[in-house]
C-alpha positions in Angstrom: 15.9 -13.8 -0.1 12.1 -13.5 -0.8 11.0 -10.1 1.4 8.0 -10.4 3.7 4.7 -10.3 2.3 1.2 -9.4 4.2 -2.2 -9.6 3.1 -5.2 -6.6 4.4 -8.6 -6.8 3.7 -10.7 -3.0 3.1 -14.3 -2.3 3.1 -14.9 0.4 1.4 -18.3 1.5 1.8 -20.2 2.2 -1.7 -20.7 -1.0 -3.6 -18.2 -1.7 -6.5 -18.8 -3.6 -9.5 -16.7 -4.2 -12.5 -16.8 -0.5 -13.4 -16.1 1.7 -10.6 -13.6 -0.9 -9.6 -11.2 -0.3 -12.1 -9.7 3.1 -11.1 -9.6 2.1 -7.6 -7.9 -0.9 -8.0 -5.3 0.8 -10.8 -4.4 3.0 -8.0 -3.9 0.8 -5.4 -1.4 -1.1 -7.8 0.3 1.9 -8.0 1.5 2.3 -4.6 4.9 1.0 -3.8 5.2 -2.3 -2.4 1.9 -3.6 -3.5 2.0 -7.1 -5.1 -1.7 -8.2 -6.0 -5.0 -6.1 -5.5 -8.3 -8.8 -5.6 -11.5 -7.7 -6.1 -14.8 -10.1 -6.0 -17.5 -8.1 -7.7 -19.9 -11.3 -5.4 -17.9 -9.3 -2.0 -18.7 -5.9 -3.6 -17.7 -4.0 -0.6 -14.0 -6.1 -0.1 -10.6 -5.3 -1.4 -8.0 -7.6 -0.9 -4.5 -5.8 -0.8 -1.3 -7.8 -0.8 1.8 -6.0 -0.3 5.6 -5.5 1.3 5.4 -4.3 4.6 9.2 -3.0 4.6 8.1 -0.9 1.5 4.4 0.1 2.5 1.9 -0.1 5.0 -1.6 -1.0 5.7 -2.3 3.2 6.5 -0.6 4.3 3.6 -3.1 2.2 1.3 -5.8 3.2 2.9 -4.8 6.8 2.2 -4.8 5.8 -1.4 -8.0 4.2 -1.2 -9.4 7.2 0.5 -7.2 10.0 -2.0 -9.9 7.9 -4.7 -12.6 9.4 -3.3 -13.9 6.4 -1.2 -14.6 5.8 2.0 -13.1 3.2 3.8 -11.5 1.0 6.9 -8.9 -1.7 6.9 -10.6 -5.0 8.7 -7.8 -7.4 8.1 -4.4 -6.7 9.4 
């Protein structure tokens, strides 16, 4: 049985490129549950987060996007 799988969208609000990317995104694939983390350096505000909702949640990577020393919102549930 293939579990579940949702997709959120976070603007974070300093400008990523390639560089400051990296350790955000690194962390976000740490998290439990995450599948893929997407990151346009053309959308340089956008991380795309897709992940197991019966594992984690939209508010818990947030929290690890915000732990990272960003600020942040989720704006696609």
């Amino acid at each position: 049985m293939i579990a579940s799988q949702v997709e959120v969208v976070i603007h974070v609000n300093s400008a990523l490129d390639e560089g400051t990317s990296g350790p955000l995104l690194t962390c976000l694939r740490e998290i439990p549950g995450v599948i893929q983390v997407s990151f346009d350096p053309k959308q340089e505000h956008l991380v795309v987060v897709q992940y197991q909702p019966n594992i984690t949640s939209s508010k818990e990577l947030l929290q690890g996007v915000l732990k990272s020393g960003h600020q942040a919102q989720l704006i696609g549930l």
